[in-house]
C-alpha positions as CSV (number, residue, x, y, z in Angstrom):
1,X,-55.5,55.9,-18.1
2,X,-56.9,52.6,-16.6
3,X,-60.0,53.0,-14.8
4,X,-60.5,50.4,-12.5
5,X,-63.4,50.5,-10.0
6,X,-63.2,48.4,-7.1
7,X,-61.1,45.8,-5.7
8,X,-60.9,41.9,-5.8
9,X,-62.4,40.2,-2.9
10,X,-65.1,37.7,-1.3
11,X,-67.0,38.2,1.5
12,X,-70.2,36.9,2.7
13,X,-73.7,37.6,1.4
14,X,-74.0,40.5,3.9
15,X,-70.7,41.9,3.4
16,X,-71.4,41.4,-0.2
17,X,-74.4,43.9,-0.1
18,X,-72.1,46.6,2.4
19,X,-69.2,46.1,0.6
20,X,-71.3,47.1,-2.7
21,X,-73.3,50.5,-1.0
22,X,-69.7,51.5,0.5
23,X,-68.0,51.2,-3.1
24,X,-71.2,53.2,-4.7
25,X,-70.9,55.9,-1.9
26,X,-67.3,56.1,-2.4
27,X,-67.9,56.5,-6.2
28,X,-70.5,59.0,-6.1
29,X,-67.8,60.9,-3.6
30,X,-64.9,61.1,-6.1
31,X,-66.6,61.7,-8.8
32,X,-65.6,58.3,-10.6
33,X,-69.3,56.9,-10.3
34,X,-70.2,59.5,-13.6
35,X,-70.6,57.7,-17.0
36,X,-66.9,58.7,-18.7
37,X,-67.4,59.1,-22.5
38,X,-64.6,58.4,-25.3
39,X,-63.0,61.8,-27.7
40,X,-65.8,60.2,-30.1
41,X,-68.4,60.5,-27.2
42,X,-69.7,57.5,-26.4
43,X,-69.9,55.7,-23.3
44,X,-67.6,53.5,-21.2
45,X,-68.4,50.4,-21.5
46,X,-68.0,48.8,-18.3
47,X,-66.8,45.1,-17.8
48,X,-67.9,43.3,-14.4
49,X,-65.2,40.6,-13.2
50,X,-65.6,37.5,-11.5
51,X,-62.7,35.5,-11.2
52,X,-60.5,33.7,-8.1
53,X,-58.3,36.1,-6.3
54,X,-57.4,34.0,-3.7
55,X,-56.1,30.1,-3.3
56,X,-54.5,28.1,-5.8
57,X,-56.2,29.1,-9.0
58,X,-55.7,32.7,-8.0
59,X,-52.2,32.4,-10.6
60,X,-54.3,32.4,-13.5
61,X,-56.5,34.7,-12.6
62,X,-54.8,37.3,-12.0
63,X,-52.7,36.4,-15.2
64,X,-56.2,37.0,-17.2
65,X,-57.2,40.2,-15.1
66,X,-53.4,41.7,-16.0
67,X,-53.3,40.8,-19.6
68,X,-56.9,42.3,-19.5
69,X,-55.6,45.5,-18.1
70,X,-52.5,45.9,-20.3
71,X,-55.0,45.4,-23.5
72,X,-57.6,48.0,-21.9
73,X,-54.6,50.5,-21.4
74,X,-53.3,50.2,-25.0
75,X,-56.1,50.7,-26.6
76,X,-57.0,54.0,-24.6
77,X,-53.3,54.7,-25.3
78,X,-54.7,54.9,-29.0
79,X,-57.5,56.8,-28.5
80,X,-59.5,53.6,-28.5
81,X,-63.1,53.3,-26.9
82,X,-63.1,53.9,-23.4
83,X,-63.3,50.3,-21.0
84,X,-64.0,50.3,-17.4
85,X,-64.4,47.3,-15.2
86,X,-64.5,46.2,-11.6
87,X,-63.3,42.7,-10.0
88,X,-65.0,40.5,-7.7
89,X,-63.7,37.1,-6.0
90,X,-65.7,34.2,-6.3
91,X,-63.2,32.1,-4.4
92,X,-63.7,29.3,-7.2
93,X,-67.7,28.5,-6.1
94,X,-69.8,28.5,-8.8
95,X,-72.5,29.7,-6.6
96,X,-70.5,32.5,-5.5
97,X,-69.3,33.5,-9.2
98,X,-73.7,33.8,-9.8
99,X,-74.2,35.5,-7.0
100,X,-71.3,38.2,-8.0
101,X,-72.6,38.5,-11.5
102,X,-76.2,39.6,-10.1
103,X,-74.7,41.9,-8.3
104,X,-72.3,43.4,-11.0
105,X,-75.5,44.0,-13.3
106,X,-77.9,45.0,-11.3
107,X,-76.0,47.0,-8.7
108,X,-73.1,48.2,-10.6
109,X,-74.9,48.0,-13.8
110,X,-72.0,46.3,-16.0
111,X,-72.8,45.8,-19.7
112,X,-70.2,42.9,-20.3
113,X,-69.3,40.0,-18.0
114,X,-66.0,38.2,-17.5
115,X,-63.7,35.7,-15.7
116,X,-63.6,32.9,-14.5
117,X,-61.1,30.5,-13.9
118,X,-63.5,27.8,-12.4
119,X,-65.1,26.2,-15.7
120,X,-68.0,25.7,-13.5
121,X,-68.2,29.1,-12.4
122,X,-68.2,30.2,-16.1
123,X,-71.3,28.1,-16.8
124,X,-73.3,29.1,-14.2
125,X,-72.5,32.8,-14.8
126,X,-73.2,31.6,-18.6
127,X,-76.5,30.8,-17.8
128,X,-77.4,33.9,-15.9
129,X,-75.9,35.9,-18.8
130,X,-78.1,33.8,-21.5
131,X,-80.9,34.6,-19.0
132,X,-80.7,38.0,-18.8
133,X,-79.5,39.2,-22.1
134,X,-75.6,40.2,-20.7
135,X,-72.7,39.8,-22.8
136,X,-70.0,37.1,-20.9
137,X,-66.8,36.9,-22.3
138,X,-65.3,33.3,-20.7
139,X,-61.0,34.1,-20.0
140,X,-60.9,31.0,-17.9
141,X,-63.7,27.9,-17.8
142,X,-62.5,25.8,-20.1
143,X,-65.2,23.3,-20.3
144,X,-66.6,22.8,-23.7
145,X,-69.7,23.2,-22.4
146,X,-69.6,26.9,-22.7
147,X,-69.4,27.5,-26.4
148,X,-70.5,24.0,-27.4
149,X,-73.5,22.0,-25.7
150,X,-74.7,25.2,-23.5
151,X,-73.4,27.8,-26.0
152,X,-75.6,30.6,-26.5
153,X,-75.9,34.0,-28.4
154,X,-74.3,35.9,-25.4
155,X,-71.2,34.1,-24.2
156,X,-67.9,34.2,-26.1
157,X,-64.5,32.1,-25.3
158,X,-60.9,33.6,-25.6
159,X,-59.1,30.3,-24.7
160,X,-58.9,26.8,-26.0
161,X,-61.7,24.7,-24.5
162,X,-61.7,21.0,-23.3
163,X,-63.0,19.9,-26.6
164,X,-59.8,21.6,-28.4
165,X,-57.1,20.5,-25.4
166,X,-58.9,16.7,-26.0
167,X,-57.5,16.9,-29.2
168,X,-54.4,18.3,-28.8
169,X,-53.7,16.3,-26.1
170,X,-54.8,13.0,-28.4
171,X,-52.5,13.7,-30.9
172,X,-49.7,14.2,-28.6
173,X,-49.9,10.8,-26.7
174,X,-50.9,8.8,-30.0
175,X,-47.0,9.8,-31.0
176,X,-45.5,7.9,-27.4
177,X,-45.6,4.2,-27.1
178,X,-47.8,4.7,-24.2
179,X,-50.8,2.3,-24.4
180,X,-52.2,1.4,-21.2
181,X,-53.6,4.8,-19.4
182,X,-54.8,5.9,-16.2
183,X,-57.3,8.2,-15.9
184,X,-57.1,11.0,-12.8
185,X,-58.1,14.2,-11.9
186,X,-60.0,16.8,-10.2
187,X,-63.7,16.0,-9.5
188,X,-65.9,18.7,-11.0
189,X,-66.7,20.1,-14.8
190,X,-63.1,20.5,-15.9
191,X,-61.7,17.6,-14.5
192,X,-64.3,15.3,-16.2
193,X,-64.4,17.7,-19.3
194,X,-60.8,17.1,-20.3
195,X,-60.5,14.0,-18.9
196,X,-63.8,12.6,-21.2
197,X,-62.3,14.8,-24.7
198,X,-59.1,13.6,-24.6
199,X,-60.2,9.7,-24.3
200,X,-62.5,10.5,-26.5
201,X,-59.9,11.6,-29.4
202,X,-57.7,9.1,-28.2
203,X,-60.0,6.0,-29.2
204,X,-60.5,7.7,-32.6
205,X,-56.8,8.4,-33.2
206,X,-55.8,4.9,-31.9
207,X,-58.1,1.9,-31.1
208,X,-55.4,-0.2,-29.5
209,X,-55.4,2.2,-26.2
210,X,-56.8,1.0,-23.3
211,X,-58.4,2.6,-20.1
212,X,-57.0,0.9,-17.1
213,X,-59.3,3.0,-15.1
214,X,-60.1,6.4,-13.4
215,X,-59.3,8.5,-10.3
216,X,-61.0,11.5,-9.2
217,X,-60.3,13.5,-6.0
218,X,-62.2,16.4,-4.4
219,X,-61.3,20.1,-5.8
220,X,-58.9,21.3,-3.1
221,X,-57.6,18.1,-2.2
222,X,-54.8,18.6,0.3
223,X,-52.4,15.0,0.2
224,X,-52.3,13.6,-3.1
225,X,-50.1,10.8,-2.3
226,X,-52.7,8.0,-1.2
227,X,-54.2,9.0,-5.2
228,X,-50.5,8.5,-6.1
229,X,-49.4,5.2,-4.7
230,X,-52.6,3.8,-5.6
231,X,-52.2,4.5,-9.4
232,X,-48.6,3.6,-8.9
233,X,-49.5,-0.1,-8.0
234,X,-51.7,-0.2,-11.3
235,X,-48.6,0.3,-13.1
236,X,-50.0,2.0,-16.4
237,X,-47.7,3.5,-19.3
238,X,-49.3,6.8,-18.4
239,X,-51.2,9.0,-16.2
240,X,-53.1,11.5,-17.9
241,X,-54.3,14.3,-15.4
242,X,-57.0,16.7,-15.4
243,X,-56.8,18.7,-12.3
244,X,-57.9,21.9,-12.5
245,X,-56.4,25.8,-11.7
246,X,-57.4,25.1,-7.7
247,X,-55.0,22.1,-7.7
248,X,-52.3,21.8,-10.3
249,X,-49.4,23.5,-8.6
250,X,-49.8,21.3,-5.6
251,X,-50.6,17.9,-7.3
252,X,-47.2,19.1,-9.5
253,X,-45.1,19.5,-6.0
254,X,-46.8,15.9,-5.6
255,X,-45.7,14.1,-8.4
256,X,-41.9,15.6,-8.0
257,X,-42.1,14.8,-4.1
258,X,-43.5,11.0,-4.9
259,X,-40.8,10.8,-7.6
260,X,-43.7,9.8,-9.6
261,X,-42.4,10.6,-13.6
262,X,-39.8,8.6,-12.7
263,X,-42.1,5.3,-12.5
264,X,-44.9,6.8,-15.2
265,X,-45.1,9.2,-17.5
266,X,-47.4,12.0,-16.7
267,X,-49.9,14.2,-18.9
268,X,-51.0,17.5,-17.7
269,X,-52.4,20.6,-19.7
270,X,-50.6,23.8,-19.0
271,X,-48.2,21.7,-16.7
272,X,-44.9,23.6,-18.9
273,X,-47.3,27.1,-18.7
274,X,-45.1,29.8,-16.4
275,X,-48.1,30.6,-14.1
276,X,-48.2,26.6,-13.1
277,X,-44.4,26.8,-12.9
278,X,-43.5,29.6,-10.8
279,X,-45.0,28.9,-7.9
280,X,-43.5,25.1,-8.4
281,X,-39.5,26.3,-8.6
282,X,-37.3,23.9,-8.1
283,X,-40.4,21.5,-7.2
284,X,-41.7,20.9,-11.1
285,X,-41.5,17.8,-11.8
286,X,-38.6,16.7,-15.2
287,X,-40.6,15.5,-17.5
288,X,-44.2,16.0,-17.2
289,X,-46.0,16.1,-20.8
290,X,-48.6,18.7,-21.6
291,X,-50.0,21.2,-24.1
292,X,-50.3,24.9,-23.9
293,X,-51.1,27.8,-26.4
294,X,-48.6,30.1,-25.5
295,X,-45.0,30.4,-24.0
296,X,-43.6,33.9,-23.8
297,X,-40.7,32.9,-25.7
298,X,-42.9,30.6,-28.4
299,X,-44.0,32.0,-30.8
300,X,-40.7,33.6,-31.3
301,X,-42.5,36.3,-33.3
302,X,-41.7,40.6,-33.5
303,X,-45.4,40.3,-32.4
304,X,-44.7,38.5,-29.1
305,X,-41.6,39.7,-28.6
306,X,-43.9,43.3,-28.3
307,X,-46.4,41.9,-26.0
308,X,-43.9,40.2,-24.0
309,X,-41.6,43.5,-23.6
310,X,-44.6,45.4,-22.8
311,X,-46.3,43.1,-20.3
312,X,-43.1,42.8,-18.9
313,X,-42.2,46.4,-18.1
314,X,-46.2,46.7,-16.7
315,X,-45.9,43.8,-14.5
316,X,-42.5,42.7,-14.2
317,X,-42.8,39.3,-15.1
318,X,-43.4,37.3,-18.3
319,X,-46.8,36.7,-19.2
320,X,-48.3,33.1,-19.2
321,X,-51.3,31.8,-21.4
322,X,-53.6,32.9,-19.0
323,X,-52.5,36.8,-19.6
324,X,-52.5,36.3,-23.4
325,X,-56.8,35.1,-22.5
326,X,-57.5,37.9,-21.1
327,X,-55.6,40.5,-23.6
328,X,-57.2,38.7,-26.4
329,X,-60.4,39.7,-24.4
330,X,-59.7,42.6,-23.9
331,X,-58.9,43.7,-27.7
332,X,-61.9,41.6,-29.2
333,X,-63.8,43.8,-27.2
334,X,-62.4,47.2,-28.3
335,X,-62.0,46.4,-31.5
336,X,-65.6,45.0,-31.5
337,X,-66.4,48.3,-30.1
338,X,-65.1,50.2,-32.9
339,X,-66.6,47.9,-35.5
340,X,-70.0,48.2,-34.2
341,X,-69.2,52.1,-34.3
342,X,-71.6,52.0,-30.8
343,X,-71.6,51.1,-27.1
344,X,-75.2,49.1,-28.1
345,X,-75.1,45.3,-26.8
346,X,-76.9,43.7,-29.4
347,X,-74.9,45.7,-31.5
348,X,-71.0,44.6,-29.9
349,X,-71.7,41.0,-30.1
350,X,-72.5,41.4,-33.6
351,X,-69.0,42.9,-34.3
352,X,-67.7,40.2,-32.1
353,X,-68.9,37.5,-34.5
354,X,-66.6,36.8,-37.2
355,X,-63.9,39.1,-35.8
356,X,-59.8,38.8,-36.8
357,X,-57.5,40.3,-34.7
358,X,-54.5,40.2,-34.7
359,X,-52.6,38.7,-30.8
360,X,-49.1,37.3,-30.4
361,X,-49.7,34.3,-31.6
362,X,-50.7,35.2,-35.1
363,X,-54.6,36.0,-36.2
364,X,-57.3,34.8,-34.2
365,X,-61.0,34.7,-35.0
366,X,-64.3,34.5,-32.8
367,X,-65.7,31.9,-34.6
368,X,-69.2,33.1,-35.4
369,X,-71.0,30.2,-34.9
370,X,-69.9,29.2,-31.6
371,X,-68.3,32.2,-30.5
372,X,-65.0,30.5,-29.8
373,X,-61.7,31.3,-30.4
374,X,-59.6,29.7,-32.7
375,X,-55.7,30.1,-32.1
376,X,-53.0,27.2,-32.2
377,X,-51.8,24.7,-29.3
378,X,-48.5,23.8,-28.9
379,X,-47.6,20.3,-27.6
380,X,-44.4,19.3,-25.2
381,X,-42.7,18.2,-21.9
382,X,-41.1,20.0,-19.5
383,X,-37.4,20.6,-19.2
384,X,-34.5,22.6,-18.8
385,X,-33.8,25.3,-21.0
386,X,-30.6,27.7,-21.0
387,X,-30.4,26.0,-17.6
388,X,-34.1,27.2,-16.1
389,X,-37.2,24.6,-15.9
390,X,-39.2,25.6,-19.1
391,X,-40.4,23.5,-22.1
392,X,-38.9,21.4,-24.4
393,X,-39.2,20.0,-27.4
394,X,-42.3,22.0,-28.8
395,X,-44.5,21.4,-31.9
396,X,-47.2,23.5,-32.8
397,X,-51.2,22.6,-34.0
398,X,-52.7,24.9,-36.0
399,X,-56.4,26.2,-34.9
400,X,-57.5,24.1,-37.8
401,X,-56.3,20.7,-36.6
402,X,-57.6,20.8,-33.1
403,X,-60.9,23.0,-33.7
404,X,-64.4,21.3,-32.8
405,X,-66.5,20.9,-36.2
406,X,-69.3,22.4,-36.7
407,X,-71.4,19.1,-36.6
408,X,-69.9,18.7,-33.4
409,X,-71.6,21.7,-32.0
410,X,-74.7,21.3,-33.4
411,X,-75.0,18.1,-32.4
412,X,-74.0,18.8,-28.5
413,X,-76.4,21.6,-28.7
414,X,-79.1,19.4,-30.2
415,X,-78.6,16.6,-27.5
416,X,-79.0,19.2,-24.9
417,X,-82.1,20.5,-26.1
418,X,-83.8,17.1,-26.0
């Protein structure tokens, strides 16, 4: 059975700290707030969340949180170690997602942190988990920042960062004929992240591109078309976007409703991924390139045909990317748990490095130098298939391809210490 302890949701400070005495009354009460122990006796080890419930990133959080579950519930299923967590909304505000993680571990006293959509959310609850000694196992920031230049013993990354989408991304546009680009995107750590990684690639891959110039908009930006028409009358062969989870469904309803693809191509991670495209419907835009590591129909593996049927009957829906994050989380962590034989800290991060598991999309490794994942990225545009907006034409980059070198991290770890 699932324990789950607690419920999503941002209030005020104040609230915050009623909220939090309320929830440990009502614990104490039922008889929940007792330490549950596994057949093997140890511990639960209990997981503090702090992700965006609500607004426009809320998609892929809750994507993450359910994948999470659905891993948490196998595993018990199996007799596995025994995971609890609780959520918390940090409305994507970094200073919120802090604030939340205080709480969690002093308060609720969680031994692991996770979440969090807002790539600047997970570095700043990075930084507090470096600080303080607390595992924090990043499902959503995808800045490389958090296993590369501020990576630390005590953070781990179950999705592709900036540095690895930069790449993937690269690759993808040096095979158009697209050679004058636009720049645009949201204005904070992801939107910059992406946007500086995949130029970056891009004038290693092919010199001959040129930066026309940039656009950047604030997170939560309401009318996109002023953005639009401006890079419209700049007439580039592309647009390459990096808005982040807050804004990509509606700058997607803005580039369909500004028949934008029409005029230029546009570039978009996770544009084709299901949890940017349900909300869109019939408003994602024909066309749109992108990369994303996972489709529930690609891989078309027995593997993720078995995630997909089982996520399906929990949920009833497909999963997106974001759920495979956060089930990979959630069994790098069991199976960590088992390795270490013990519900010790210190002991669970050293399982954690080096690990193989094995997730729908083949083996995947914690990398134990930088504590990121390594999985493949899949590359295409979006487009009907059987007669629904999907993605089409789809190739696949191994983890090998697209993965930061080591140099690389040492290096952006080395610049940051100076």
């Amino acid at each position: 059975m699932v324990r789950m302890v607690g419920k999503a949701r941002g209030k005020s400070s104040s609230l915050m700290r009623i909220g939090s005495l309320l929830l440990t009354t009502a614990l104490l009460v039922t008889g929940c707030g007792n330490t549950p122990t596994s057949s093997s006796g140890q511990k639960a080890v209990k997981v503090g969340i702090v992700d965006t419930y609500t607004g426009g990133a809320s998609v892929y959080a809750k994507d993450s949180l359910d994948g999470f579950k659905l891993a948490v519930k196998e595993i018990e299923a199996k007799g596995g170690p025994k995971i609890d967590f609780v959520t918390r909304d940090d409305e994507f505000k970094p200073d919120k997602a802090t604030s939340w993680a205080k709480e969690l571990v002093m308060r609720d006293q969680v031994d692991f942190l996770a979440g969090t959509t807002n790539s600047a959310g997970s570095l700043a609850v990075s930084q507090y988990a470096k600080e303080n000694k607390v595992p924090f196992i990043d499902w959503g920031g995808m800045s490389d920042k958090v296993t590369g230049a501020d990576g630390h013993r005590y953070v781990f990354s179950t999705l592709p960062n900036t540095a690895i989408i930069g790449k993937a991304g690269a690759v993808q546009i040096s095979k158009t004929p697209y050679k004058k680009i636009w720049f645009a995107g949201s204005d904070y750590e992801y939107g910059h992240s992406v946007i500086n990684n995949l130029w970056s690639n891009l004038q290693t891959i092919d010199p001959g591109i040129q930066k026309m110039g940039e656009t950047w908009w604030q997170v939560g930006e309401t009318d996109f078309t002023p953005y639009i028409n401006a890079i419209r009358s700049k007439k580039p062969d592309l647009l390459v976007v990096g808005t982040g989870g807050a804004d990509m469904v509606a700058f997607m309803k803005a580039v369909k409703a500004t028949g934008l693809v029409q005029d230029i191509p546009v570039w978009a991670h996770t544009c084709y991924d299901p949890a940017t495209l349900r909300p869109l419907g019939d408003q994602a835009p024909i066309g749109v390139l992108g990369t994303n590591p996972y489709l529930y129909n690609y891989p078309d593996t027995e593997a993720n045909k078995a995630f997909v049927a089982a996520f399906k009957k929990e949920y009833n829906r497909e999963p997106a990317a974001f759920a495979l994050y956060g089930y990979m989380a959630g069994q790098f962590l069991g199976q960590a748990i088992e390795k270490a034989g013990s519900t010790d800290k210190e002991k669970i991060i050293d399982a954690l490095e080096g690990l193989t598991i094995d997730t729908p999309v083949g083996k995947a490794t914690i990398r134990k130098e930088d504590h990121q994942v390594e999985i493949p990225m899949s590359y295409g545009v979006i487009g009907k298939v059987d007669g629904k907006i999907g993605a089409v034409d789809l190739h696949t980059l191994s983890a090998d391809e697209i993965m930061p070198t080591l140099d690389d991290i040492q290096k952006a770890r080395a610049n940051t210490k100076k």
